[in-house]
N, C-alpha and C positions, 0 to 999 in steps of 0.2 A: 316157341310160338305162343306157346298161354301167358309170357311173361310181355310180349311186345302187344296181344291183345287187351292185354290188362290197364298198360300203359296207353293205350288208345281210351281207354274206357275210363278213364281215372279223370274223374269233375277237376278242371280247371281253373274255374273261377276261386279266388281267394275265399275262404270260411265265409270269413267278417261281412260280406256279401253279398251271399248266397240266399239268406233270408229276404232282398229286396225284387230281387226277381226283375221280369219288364216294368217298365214305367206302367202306372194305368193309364195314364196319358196315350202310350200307343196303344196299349190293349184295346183301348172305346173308341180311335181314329179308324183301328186294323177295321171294328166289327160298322163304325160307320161306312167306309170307302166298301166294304165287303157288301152292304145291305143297301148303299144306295142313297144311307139315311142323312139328315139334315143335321151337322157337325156342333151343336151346342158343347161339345165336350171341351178339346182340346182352347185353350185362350187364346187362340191368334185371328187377329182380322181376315175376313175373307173380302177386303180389302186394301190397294197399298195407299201407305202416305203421302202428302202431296206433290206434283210433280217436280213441284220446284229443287227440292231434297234428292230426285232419279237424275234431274239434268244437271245439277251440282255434282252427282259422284261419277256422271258420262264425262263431264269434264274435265273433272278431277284425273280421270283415267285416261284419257287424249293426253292431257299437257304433262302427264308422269311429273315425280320418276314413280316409277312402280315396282319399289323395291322395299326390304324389310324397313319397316318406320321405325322409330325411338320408340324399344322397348313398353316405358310407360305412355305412348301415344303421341302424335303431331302435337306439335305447338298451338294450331288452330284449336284441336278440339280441346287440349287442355284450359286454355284460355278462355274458350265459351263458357266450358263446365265453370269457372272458378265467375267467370260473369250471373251465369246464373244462380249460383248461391247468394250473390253478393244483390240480387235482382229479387229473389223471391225469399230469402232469408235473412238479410243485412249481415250476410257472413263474410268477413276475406277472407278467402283461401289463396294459399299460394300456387301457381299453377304447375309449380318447374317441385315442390320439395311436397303437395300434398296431393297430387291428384293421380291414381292410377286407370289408365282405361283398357277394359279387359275386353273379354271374349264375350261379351254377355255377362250379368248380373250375377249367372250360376258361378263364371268362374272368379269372380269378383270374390262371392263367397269363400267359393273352394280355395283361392291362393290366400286371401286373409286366415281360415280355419286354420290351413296350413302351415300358415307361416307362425300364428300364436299360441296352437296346440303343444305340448309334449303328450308320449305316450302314458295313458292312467291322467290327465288331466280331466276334470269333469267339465263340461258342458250344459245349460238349462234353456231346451227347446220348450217354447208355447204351443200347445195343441188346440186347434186342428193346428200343421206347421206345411208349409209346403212340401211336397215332398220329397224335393233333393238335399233340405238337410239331413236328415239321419244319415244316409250314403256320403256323406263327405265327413262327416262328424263322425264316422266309422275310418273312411277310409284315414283319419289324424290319429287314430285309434284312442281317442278320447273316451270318454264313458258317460253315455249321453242321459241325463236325468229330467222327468218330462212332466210339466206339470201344465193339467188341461183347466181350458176356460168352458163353461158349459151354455150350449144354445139355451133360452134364444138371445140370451144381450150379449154374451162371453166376457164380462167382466173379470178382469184381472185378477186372482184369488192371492190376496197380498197376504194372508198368512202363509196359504201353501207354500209361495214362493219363496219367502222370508225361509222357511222350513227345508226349500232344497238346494239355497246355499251353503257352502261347508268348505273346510280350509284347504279343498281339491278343486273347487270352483274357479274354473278359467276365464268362462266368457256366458253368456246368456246370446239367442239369435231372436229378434224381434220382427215381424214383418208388421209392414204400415206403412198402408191398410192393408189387414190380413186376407192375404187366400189362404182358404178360398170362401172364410165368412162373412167378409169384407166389412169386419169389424175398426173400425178408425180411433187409433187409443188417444186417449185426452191427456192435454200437458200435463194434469199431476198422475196418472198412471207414468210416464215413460219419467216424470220425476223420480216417483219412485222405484224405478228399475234404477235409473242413474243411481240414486242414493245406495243401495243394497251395495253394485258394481264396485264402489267407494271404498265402502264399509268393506267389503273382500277384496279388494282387490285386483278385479276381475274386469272384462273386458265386455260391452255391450255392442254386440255387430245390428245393425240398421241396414234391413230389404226395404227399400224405399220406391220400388218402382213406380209403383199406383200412387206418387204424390200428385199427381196433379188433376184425379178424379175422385176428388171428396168432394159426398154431395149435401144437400137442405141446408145449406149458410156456414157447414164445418170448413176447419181448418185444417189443412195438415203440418203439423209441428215437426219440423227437421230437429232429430235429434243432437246434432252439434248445435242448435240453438239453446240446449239448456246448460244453465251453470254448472261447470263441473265437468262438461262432458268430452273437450277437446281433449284431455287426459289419456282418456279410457275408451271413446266411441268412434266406430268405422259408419259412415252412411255409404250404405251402396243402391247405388239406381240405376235406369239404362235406359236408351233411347227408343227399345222397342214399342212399348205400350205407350207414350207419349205421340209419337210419330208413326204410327203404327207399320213397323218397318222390322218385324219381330226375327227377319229371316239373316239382315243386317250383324245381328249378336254384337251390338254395342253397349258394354256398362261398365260403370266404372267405383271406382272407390274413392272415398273423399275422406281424410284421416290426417292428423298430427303426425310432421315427419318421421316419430319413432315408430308408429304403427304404420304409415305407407313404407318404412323399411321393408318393414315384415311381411306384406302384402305383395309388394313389386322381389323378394329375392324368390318368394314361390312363381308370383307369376311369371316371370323369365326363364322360368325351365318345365310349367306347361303349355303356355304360346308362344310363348316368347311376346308376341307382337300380333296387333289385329293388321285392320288392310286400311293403307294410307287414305285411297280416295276416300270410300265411305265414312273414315272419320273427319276428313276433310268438310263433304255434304252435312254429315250431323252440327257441326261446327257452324254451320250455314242456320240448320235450323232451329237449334238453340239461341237463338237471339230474335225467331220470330215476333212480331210483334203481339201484346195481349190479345190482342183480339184471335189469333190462334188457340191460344189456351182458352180463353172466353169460349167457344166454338164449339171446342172441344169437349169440355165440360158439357153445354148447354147437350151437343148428341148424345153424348154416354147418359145424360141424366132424361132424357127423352128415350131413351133404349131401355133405360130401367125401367121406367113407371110401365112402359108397354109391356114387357115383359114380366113384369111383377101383377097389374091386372088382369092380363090375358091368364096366366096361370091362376090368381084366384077366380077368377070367371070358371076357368075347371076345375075348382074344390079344392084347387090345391093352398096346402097350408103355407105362407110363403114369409121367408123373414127377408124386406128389402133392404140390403145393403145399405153401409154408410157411407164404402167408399169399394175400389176396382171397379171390376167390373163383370160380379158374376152374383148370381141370385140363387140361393138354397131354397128347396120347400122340402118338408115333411111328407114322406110318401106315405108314412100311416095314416093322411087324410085320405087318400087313394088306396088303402086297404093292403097296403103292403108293409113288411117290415123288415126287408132284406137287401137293403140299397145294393150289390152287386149284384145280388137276381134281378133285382129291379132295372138296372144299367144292361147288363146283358141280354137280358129279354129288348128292352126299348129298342132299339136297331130294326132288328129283324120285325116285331110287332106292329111299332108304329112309326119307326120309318125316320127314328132322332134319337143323336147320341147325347147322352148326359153322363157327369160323371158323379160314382160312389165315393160320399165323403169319409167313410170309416178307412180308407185307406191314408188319410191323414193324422190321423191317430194311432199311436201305439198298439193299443188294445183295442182290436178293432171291435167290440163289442159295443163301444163308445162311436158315435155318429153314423150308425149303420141304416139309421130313419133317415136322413138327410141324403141329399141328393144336388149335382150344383149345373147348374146350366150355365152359358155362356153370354155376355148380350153385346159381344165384340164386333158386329158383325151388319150387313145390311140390312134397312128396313124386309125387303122382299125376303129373305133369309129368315131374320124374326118369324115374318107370316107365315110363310110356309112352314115352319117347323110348327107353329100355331093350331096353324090347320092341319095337322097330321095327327097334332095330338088329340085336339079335337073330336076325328073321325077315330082315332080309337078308342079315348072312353066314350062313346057315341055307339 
């Protein structure tokens, strides 16, 4: 009896693990939906995309077949994807030998890590980093080496970096523009990672989702656009935050056929395959015309400024983005210095979730002042999360 109790009682989850606990992503959804409170937290439109892209996958799904798709993705959406590089980077990509389309951006990640890690390979995550790489960069059992940019600009610390390559160095993971400080790196920063990658040997993976919300006259530099980089660089992006259609989980990876090898033999044995209509619809809307991305931009950058003055209006100390879509302030202008107390309390307090940016850091002793809100969302939503905060430092 005490041995089969035991075996009940015996932690499950892998070691390696076990340190990452819930996402706080649901932890601050759980205690919004729980409090009633106005959802700045979690990054997903409380919006959908336009309807053109709903009755394109309605259709899609009438005229079938509705069966397992080709592995790396329909033909259609392959063929957009490789249109739109060749549209907004002057790239050609091949559609059929470089493009994989995964389950979302995450697994995009996760089948590339996967497929380029051995075990004891090291890895060079940027802090703050999102935070599904350490968990996948665990799960390659890699050995993840971390080196942080410091608010408020997060400049690139190119000795540091220089300093945590070494002859284990596999890959570095770059996001751009970064969540969640929505820092936007400049062609000679991501030159310089290229070069380093070179120099080692090493492989540079690209989170690109938020290309196409850099704001105040920036660019966003697709990383296969620098010399050097078809070698050694994976860009991965997804049509959720573009189209705002986050629920969709379309993303995909764009890489040189040795590295889309390495990427499509993992992903065939965690999805195998997304779902034919809906890549069919994205396929549809990857060829909108500019003036969709024009539009697009123009909201998110009117979401920001609102978002950015309304909270200095409230003392708060606020660093605005340069590109995604989400705004940090310093809650020590607000008298606090414990961003998860501070997130925890908000809900139940004043009635809106935000999320604790020290949980994107290692050592979370590093961005526990910071604090990051969301501006993915409707005007009326902005307000009211406004007014609530409002009425509680008030």
């Amino acid at each position: 009896m005490t041995k089969a109790r035991n075996q009940r009682d015996r932690e499950v989850v892998v070691k390696a693990l076990r340190p990452f606990g819930t996402s706080i992503f649901t932890e601050m959804t759980v205690l919004a939906n729980r409090h009633g409170a106005v959802n700045l937290s979690q990054g997903f439109p409380d919006f959908d995309g336009p309807v053109e892209i709903r009755r394109g996958a309605a259709a899609a799904i009438v005229e079938g077949p509705n069966q397992y798709a080709p592995s790396h993705g329909v033909p259609e959406i392959r063929q957009a994807i490789a249109r739109k590089m060749k549209r907004f980077y002057g790239l050609e990509v091949d559609p059929d030998q470089e493009i994989t389309v995964t389950s979302g951006a995450t697994e995009a990640m996760c089948a590339t890590l996967l497929g380029i890690l051995e075990t004891g390979d090291e890895i060079i995550l940027l802090e703050p980093w999102y935070d599904a790489y350490p968990p996948v960069a665990t799960m390659a059992r890699a050995r993840i080496r971390y080196v942080s940019m410091k608010p408020p600009d997060f400049v690139l610390p190119r000795e540091e970096l220089s300093r945590a390559f070494g002859p284990r160095t596999k890959a570095v993971v770059v996001n751009n523009p970064q969540n969640p400080c929505g820092k936007v790196y400049t062609r000679e920063e991501l030159e310089f990672l290229i070069s380093l990658c070179l120099e080692h040997n090493a492989f540079l993976i690209a989170d690109e989702v938020y290309e196409h919300m850099v704001y105040d006259g920036r660019s966003h530099v697709s990383i296969l656009t620098l010399p050097g980089s078809r070698d050694c660089a994976v860009s991965i992006s997804s049509t959720a935050k573009t189209f705002s259609m986050t629920g969709w989980k379309i993303g995909y990876a764009v890489a040189s056929p040795k590295l889309s090898r390495a990427v499509r033999m993992t992903h065939q044995f965690i999805t195998f395959c997304g779902q034919s209509p809906l890549q069919k619809a994205m396929a549809l809307a990857m060829d909108f015309p500019d003036r969709y991305y024009e539009e697009l931009l123009a909201d998110y950058t009117r979401r920001r400024d609102f978002l950015c003055e309304a909270l200095e209006d409230l003392g708060c100390r606020v660093f605005a983005p340069q590109g995604a879509y989400y705004v940090l302030i310093d809650i020590r202008s607000l008298g606090w210095d414990d961003d998860a107390a501070f997130c925890r309390m908000l809900p139940e307090k004043a009635g809106v979730a935000a999320i604790p940016c020290s949980y994107f850091w290692k050592d979370r002793s590093q961005g526990r002042e910071l604090v990051r809100f969301c501006f993915c969302k409707k005007d009326e939503t902005l307000e009211e999360g406004i007014r609530r905060l409002r009425r509680w430092r008030s």
